[in-house]
C-alpha positions in Angstrom: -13.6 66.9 81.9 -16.6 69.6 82.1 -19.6 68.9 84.2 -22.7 70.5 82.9 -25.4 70.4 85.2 -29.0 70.2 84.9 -32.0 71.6 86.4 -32.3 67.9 87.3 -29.1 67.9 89.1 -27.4 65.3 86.6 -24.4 65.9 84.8 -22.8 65.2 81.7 -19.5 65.0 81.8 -17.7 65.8 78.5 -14.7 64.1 78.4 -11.6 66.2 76.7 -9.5 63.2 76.7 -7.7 61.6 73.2 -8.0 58.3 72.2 -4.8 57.8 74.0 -5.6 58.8 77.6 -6.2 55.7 80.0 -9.6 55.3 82.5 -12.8 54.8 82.4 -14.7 52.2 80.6 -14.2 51.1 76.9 -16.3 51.2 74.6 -16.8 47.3 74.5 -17.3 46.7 78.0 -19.9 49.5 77.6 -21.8 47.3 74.7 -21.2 44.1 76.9 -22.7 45.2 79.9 -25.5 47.0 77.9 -29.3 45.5 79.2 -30.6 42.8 76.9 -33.5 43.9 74.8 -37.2 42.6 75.7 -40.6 43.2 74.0 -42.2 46.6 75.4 -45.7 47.9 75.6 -46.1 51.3 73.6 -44.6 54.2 75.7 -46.9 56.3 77.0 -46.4 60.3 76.7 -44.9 60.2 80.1 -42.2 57.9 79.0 -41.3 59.9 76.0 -40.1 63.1 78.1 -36.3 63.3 77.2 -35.1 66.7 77.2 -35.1 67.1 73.2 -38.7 65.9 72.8 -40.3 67.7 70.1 -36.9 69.7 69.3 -36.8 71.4 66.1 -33.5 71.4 64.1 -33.1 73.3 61.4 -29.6 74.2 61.9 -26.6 72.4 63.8 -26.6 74.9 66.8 -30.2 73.9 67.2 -28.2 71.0 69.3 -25.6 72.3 71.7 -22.1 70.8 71.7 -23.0 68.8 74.9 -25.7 67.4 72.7 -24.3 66.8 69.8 -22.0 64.5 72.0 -24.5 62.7 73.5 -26.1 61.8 69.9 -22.8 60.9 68.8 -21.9 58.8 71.7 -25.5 57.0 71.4 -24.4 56.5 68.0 -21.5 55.0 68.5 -22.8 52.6 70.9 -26.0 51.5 69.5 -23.6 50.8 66.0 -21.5 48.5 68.3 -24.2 46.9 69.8 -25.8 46.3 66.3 -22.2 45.0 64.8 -21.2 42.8 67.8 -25.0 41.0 67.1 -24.1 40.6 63.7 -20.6 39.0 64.5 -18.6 42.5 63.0 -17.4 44.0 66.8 -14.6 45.6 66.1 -12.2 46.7 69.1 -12.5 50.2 70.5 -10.8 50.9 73.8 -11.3 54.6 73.0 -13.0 56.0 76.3 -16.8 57.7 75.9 -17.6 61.0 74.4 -19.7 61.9 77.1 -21.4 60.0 80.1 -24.8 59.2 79.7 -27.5 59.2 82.9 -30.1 57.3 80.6 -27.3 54.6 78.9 -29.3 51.8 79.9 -32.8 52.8 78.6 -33.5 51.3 75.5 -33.6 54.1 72.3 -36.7 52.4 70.9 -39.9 54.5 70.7 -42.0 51.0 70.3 -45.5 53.6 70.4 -47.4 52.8 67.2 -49.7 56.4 68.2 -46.4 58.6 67.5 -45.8 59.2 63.4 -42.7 60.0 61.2 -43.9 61.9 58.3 -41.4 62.6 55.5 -41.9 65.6 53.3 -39.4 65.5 50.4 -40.0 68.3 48.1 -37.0 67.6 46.0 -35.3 64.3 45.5 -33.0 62.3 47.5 -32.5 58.6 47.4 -30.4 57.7 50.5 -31.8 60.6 52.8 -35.1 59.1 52.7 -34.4 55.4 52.9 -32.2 55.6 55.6 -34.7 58.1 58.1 -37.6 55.4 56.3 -35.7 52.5 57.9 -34.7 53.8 61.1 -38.4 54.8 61.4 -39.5 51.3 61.0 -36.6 50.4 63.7 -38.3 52.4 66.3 -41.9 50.8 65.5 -43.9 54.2 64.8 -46.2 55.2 62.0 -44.4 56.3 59.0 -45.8 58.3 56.0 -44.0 59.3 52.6 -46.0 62.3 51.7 -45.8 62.4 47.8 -45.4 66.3 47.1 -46.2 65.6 43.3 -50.0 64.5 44.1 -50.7 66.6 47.5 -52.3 69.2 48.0 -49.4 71.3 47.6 -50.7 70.9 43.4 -54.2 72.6 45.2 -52.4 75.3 46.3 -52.3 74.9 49.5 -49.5 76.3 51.7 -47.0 73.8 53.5 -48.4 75.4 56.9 -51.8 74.4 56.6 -50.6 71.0 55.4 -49.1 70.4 58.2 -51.4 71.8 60.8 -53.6 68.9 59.2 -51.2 66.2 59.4 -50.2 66.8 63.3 -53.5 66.5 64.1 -53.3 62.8 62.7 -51.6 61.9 65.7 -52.4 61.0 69.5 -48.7 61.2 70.3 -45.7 63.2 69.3 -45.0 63.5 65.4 -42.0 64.1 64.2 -41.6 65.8 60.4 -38.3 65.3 58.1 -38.3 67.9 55.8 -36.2 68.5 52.5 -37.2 71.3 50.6 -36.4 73.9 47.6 -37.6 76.5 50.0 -35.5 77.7 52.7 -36.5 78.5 56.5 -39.2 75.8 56.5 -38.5 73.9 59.5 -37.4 77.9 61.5 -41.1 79.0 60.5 -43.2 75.8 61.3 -41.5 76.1 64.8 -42.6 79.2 65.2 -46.2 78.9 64.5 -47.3 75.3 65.5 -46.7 75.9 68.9 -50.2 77.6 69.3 -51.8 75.5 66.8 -51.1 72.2 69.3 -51.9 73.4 72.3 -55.3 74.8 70.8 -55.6 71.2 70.1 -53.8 69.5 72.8 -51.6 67.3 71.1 -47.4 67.5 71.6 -45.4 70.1 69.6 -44.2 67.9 66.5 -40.4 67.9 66.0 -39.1 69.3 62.7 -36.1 67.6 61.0 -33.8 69.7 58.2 -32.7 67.1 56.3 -31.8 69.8 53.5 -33.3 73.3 52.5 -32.7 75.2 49.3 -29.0 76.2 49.2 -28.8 77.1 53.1 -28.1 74.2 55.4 -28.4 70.8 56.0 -27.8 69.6 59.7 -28.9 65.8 59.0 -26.1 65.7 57.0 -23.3 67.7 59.1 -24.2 65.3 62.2 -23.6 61.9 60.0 -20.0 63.5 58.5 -18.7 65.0 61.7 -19.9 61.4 63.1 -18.1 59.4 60.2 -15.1 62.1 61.1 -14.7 61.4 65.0 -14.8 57.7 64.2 -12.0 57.8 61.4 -9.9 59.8 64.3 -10.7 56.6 66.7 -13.0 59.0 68.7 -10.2 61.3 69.4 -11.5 65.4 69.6 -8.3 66.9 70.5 -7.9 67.9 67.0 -8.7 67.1 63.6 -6.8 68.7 60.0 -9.4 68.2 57.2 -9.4 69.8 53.3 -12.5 71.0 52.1 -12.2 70.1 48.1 -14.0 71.2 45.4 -17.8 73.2 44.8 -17.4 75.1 48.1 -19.8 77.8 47.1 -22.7 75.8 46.9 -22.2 73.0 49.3 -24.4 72.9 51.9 -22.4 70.6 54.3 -19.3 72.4 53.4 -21.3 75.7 55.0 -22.1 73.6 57.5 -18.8 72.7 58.7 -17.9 75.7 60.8 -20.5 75.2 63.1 -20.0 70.9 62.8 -16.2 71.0 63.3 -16.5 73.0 67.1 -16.8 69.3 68.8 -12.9 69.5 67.9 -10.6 70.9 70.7 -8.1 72.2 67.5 -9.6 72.2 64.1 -7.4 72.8 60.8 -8.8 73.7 57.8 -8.0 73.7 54.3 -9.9 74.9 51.7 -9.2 74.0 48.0 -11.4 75.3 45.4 -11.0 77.7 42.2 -12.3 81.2 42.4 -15.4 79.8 40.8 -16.3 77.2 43.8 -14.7 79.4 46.7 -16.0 79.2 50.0 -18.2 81.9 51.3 -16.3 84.7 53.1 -19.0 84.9 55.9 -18.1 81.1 56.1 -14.3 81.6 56.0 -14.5 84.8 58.6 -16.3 82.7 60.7 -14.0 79.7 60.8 -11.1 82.1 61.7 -13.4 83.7 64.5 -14.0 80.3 66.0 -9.9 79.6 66.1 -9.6 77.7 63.5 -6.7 77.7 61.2 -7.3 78.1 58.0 -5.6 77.7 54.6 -6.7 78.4 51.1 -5.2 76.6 47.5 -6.5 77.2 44.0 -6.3 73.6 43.1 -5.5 70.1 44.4 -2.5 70.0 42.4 -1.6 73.4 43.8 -2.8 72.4 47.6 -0.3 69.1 47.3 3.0 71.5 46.2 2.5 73.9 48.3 1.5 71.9 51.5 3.6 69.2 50.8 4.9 67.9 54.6 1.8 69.8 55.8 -1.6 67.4 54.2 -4.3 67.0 55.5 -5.3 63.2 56.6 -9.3 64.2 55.6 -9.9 64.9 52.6 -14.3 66.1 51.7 -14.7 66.4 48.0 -18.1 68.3 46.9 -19.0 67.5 43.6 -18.8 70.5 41.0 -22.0 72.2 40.1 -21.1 73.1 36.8 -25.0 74.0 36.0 -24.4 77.1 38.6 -20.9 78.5 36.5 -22.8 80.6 34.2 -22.3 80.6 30.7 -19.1 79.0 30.4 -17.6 77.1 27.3 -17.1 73.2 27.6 -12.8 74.2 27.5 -13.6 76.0 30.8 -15.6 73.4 32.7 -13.4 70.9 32.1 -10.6 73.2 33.8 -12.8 73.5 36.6 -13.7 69.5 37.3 -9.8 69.4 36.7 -8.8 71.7 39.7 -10.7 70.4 42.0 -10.4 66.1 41.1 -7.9 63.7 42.4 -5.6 61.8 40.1 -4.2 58.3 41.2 -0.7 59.2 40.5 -0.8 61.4 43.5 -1.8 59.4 46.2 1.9 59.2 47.1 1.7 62.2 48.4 -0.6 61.6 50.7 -0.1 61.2 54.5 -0.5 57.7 55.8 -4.4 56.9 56.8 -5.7 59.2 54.6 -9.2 59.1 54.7 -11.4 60.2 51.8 -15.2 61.6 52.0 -17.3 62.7 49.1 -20.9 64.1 48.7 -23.2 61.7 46.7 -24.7 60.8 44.3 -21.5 60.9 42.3 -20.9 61.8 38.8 -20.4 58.2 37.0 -18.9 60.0 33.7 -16.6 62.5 35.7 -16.1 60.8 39.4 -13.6 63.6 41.0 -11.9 60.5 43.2 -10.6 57.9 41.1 -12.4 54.3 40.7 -10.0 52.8 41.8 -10.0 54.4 45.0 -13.3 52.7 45.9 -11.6 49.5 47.4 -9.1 50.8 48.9 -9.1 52.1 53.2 -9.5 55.7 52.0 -13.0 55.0 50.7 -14.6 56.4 53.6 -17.4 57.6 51.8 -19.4 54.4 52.0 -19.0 54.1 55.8 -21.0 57.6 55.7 -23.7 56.4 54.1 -24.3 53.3 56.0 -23.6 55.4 59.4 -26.5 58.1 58.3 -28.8 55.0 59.0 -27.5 54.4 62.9 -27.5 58.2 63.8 -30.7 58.6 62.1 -31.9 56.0 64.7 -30.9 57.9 67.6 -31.7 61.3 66.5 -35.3 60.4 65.9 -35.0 58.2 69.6 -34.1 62.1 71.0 -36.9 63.9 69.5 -39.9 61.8 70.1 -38.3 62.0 73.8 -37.4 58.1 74.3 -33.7 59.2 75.1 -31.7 62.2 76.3 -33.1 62.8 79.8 -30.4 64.5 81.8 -29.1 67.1 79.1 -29.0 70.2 79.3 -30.9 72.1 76.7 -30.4 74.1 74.4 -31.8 77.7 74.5 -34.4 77.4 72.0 -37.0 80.8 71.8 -40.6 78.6 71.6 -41.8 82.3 70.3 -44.3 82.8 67.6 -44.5 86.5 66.3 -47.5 86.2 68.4 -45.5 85.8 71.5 -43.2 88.0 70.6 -45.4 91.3 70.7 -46.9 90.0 73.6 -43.4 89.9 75.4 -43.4 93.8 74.6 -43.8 96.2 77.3 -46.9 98.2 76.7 -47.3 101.1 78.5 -49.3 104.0 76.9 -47.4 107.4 76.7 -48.3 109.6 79.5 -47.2 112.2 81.7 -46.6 109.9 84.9 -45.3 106.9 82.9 -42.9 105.1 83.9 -40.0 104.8 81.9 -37.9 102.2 82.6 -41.0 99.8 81.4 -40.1 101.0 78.2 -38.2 98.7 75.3 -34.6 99.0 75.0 -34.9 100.7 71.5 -36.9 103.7 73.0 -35.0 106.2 74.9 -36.6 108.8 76.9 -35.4 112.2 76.6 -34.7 114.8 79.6 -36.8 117.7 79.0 -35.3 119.6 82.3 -32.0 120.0 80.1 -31.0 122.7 77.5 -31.6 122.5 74.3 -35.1 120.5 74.2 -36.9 123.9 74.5 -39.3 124.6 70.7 -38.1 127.0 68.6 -40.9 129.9 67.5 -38.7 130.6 64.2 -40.0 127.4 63.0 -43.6 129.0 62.7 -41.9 131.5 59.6 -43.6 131.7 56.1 -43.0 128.1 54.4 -42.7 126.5 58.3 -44.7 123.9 59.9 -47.5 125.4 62.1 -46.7 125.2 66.3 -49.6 122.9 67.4 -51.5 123.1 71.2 -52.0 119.4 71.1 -51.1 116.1 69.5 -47.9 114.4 68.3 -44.6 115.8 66.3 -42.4 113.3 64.7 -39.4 114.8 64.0 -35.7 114.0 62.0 -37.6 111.4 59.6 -35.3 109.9 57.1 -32.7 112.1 57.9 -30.7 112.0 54.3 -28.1 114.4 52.5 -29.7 117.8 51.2 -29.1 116.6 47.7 -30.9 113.4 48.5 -34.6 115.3 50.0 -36.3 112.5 48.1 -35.5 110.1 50.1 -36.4 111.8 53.0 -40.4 113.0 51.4 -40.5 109.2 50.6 -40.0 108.4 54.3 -42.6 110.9 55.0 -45.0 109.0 52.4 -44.0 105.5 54.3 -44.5 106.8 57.4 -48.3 108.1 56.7 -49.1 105.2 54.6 -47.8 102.4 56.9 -48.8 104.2 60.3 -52.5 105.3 58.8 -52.0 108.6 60.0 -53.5 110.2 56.2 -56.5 111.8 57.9 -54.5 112.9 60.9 -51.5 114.9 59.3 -52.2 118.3 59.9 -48.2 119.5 58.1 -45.3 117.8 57.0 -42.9 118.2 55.4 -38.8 118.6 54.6 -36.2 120.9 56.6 -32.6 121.3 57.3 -31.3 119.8 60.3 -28.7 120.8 63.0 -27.9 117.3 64.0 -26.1 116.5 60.4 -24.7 119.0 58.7 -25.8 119.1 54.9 -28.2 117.1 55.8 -32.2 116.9 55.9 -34.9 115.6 57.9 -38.5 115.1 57.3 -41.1 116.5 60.4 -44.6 115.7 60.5 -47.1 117.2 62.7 -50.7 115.9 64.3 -52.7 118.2 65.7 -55.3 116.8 68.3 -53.7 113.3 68.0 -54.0 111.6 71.9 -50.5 110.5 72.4 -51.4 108.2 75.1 -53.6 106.1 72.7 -50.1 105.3 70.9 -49.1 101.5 71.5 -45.7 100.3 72.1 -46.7 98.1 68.4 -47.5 101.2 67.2 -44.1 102.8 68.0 -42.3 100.1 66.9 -43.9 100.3 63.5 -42.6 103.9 63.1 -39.1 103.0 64.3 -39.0 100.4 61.8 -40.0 102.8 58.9 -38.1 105.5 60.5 -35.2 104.8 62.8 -33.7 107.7 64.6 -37.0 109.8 65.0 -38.0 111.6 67.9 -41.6 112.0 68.9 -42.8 114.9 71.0 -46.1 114.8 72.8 -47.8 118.2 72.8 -50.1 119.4 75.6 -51.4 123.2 76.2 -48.5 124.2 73.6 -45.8 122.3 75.7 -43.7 119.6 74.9 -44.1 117.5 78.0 -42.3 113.9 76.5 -40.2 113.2 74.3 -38.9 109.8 72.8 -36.3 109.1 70.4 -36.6 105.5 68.7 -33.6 103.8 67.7 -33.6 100.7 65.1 -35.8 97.6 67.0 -33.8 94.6 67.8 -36.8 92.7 65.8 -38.7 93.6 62.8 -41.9 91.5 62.0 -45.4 91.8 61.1 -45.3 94.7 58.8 -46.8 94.1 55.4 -44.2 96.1 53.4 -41.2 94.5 55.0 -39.9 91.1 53.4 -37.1 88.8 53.0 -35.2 89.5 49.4 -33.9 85.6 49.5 -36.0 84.0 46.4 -35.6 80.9 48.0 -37.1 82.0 51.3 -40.2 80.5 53.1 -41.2 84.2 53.8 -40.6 85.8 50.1 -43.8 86.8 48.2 -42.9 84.9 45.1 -43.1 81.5 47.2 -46.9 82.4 47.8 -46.5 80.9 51.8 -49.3 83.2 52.5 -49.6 83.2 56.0 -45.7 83.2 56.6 -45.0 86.5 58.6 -41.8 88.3 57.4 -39.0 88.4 60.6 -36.1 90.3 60.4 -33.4 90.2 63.6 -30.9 92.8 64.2 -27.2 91.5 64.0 -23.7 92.7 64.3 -22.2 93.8 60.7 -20.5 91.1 58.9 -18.9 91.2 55.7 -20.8 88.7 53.4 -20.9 87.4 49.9 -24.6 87.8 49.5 -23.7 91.6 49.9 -20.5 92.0 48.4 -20.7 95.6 47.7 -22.1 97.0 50.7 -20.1 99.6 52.4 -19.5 98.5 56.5 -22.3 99.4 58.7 -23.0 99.4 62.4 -25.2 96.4 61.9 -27.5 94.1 59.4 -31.1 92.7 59.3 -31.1 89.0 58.9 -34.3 86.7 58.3 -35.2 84.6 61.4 -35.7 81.9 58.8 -33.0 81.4 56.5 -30.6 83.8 57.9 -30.3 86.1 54.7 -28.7 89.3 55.6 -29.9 92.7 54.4 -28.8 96.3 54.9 -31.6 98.1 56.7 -32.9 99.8 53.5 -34.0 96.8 51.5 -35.9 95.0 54.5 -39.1 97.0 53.0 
């Protein structure tokens, strides 16, 4: 076992142990012994201070493994409870995910003052009624906001409609969003935090409960919940196939990060070019340990994996609409390759357990009919177990459970916070340097080779200046590429408003790059120490790799280079090139601010042509990658 501590001084201890190790307390005497429920007055704010209250999860990290057991565990207990009242306990000797400090407080929130809003912007039938009905179970406020007759049809953005409902509220809201747009539930996070304490009312919780293409963490907990309980609670290891449209399922995406409560996780992936899984997907399952398989079929999968099947089986139902322009002879291959025919269910390992997404296709079901009353219909006990952790999730983020957990490392930032946690010193001659960002370096001026260079003043040169700023090796680009670099140049004046300032500029060989240019721009007079570390982070976003020299009496006396930020935000001309974004123009979220976040390279299928660099830009909200270039 692992003992995470808290600040608290509780633990959770994570048990590692299968379903077939001995000690500690079943599951059933666990139920038995649990406190009877009585009547309770509304919980006060003080009461509902778990350590998730007011959590925003928009992806499944936004809950850490430790967490993700406790909900789980809850799960599972609360289910029994509710089954043994009903006359349906089943036995389940299975020892606990995780031990719980707060077991025997009740997961009812029982405070008519706290609200469950759900804002479903696209359809879903059994999303909705089961969060509907496990908000009735906890006794708060619910509202269905109708998107088709709100003021979204006024044109008014999904921020300010929210800023309005929140304020509905004495105690903690908690909104379920399923949307078209992706990065809704990242951004509201971001910039609510200031709206509620302007008004003194608790940071609402947002709930993904599916957005655009990109992820769907409800979801991922109820399958990897329906998963541990097929393997009788067991996370030693688990051997699943991934079956069908693997390129646009959101779950299936989900599953790398879902899967990690396993110990030993085996995955294979059977799909047709057309529906392959995503590489950044499949990279990242390998990264993570997992081993991992790939067929072309299911009748391919079961010859060549015959002695070696998986005992879960997730079928994602084909979305033929999303193949292009393809003749009816073709999509019928596809929904061919990736469907299950009764005759092979011989095959299949003993206990095989079958999941599917749903709705399902009545005319073309990819698991037989048949299958629907036999023990691998496991599909059903999803959808009724969406309804239990639904329960307990919304029990964690009102704050009625989870005391004693260690959270998660969540950044409470809004781009607001975020330039204030900049270091802003002012350049100046007795500055101190180490208060400066990472992403500026400081430059030695005692060593050789930093000394100015009079030939630069021949005919067709830019002027020496006695005083002001030189920003040097913009847009460094290949000599046969110089308009690149006089665009930079352009950017550069434009962005930074230094129009009426510019006293030269202009493009010149460098000796840094060979065969290369650089753009140089000169301000004469310009006060140096007036520049803001904003300011300089501006430039270094328009022109990484820069150098700026502060001129006095003719002298360079500093001299910064500035590397690519770490963050990129708050520029006008920089935006996120996912159409489905919350932060894309076309979406017309006007007062979403564009944030990009440096990362790691990583090969990708959004990019597939894109030669390796030494890093990408990826939107704080939906995660879209970009190369540096088409950020602006």
């Amino acid at each position: 076992a692992v003992s995470i501590h808290s600040s608290r001084d509780s633990s959770i201890n994570i048990s590692r142990r299968n379903g077939s190790d001995s000690g500690g307390d079943s599951l059933n005497s666990i139920v038995r012994s649990a406190h009877s429920q009585q009547p309770q007055q509304a919980m006060s704010s003080a009461q509902l201070s778990g350590d998730l209250a007011g959590r925003t999860v928009h992806e499944v990290t936004d809950l850490n493994i430790e967490e993700q057991l406790y909900l789980y565990e809850r799960t599972r207990r609360f289910k029994a409870r509710k089954r043994d009242a009903m006359g349906k306990q089943a036995v389940d000797n299975a020892p606990p995910l995780c031990d719980m400090v707060d077991s025997e407080v009740d997961e009812k929130v029982e405070n008519p003052n706290c609200t469950v809003y759900l804002l479903f912007m696209e359809g879903s039938t059994r999303t909705r009624e089961s969060l509907r009905n496990a908000a009735a179970f906890h006794g708060v406020k619910t509202n269905e906001f109708q998107a088709e007759t709100s003021s979204f049809q006024k044109n008014e953005t999904i921020t300010d409609t929210i800023k309005m409902l929140s304020l509905y509220s004495t105690e903690r809201s908690v909104f379920v969003i399923r949307s078209k747009i992706e990065g809704v539930c990242s951004w509201l996070k971001t910039v609510m935090a200031q709206h509620t304490e302007r008004f003194n009312v608790p940071m609402p919780a947002f709930l993904n409960a599916g957005d655009g293409a990109y992820t769907h963490p409800l979801g991922e907990f109820v399958d990897i919940f329906s998963l541990l309980e097929t393997n009788k609670w067991d996370r030693s290891a688990v051997h699943l196939a991934l079956v069908g449209d693997l390129a646009h399922g959101r779950t299936a995406h989900s599953k790398v990060l879902g899967l990690k409560v396993f110990q030993k996780v085996r995955v294979d992936l059977v799909a047709p070019e057309m529906f392959a899984y995503p590489v950044e997907y499949k990279n990242r399952m390998k990264k993570e340990g997992f081993e991992v398989r790939e067929f072309a079929s299911v009748e391919d999968y079961l010859s060549k994996a015959e002695g070696s099947i998986a005992d879960n089986w997730y079928f994602y139902k084909p979305h033929l609409s999303k193949c292009g322009d393809l003749g009816q002879a073709q999509l019928a291959l596809l929904r061919d390759q990736v469907s299950f025919r009764t005759e092979w269910a011989s095959k299949l390992p003993k206990k095989t357990s079958f999941f599917q997404t749903l709705p399902r296709d009545k005319e073309h079901p990819i698991i037989p009919l048949s299958f629907d009353a036999t023990p691998m219909n496991q599909w059903d006990a999803v959808a009724g177990n969406a309804y239990f952790l639904d329960v307990i999730l919304l029990g964690l983020l009102f704050g009625k459970i989870g005391k004693g957990l260690q959270p998660s490392r969540q950044i409470s930032d809004g781009y607001a916070n975020a330039e204030a946690a900049e270091p802003k010193p002012v350049f100046s001659l007795d500055g101190d340097v180490s208060q400066l960002p990472s992403w500026i370096k400081a430059v030695d001026l005692s060593k050789a080779g930093h000394e100015r260079n009079p030939e630069r003043a021949k005919a067709g040169g830019p002027v020496p200046i006695k005083d002001g700023i030189v920003v040097d090796h913009i847009g460094i680009s290949a000599a046969e590429s110089s308009a690149a670099c006089w665009e930079r140049l352009r950017m550069v004046r434009t962005i930074m408003a230094w129009s009426k300032h510019i006293g030269s500029e202009g493009v010149f060989s460098t000796k840094r790059t060979p065969n290369h240019v650089k753009g140089l721009m000169a301000l004469p007079s310009f006060d140096y120490k007036t520049v803001s570390i904003m300011e300089l982070k501006i430039l270094a976003s328009v022109a990484p790799g820069c150098t700026v020299n502060c001129i006095a009496g003719s002298k360079v006396v500093a001299k910064y280079n500035l590397q690519v930020p770490e963050r990129i935000y708050n520029l006008p001309i920089v935006s996120c090139k996912n159409e489905l974004c919350m932060s894309n123009p076309q979406n017309k979220q006007r007062d979403v601010v564009a944030f990009m976040e440096r990362v790691p390279y990583y090969q990708t299928s959004v990019l597939p042509n894109t030669k390796e660099t030494e890093f990408l830009y990826v939107c704080k909200y939906c995660r879209w990658p970009h190369v540096y270039e088409n950020i602006f």
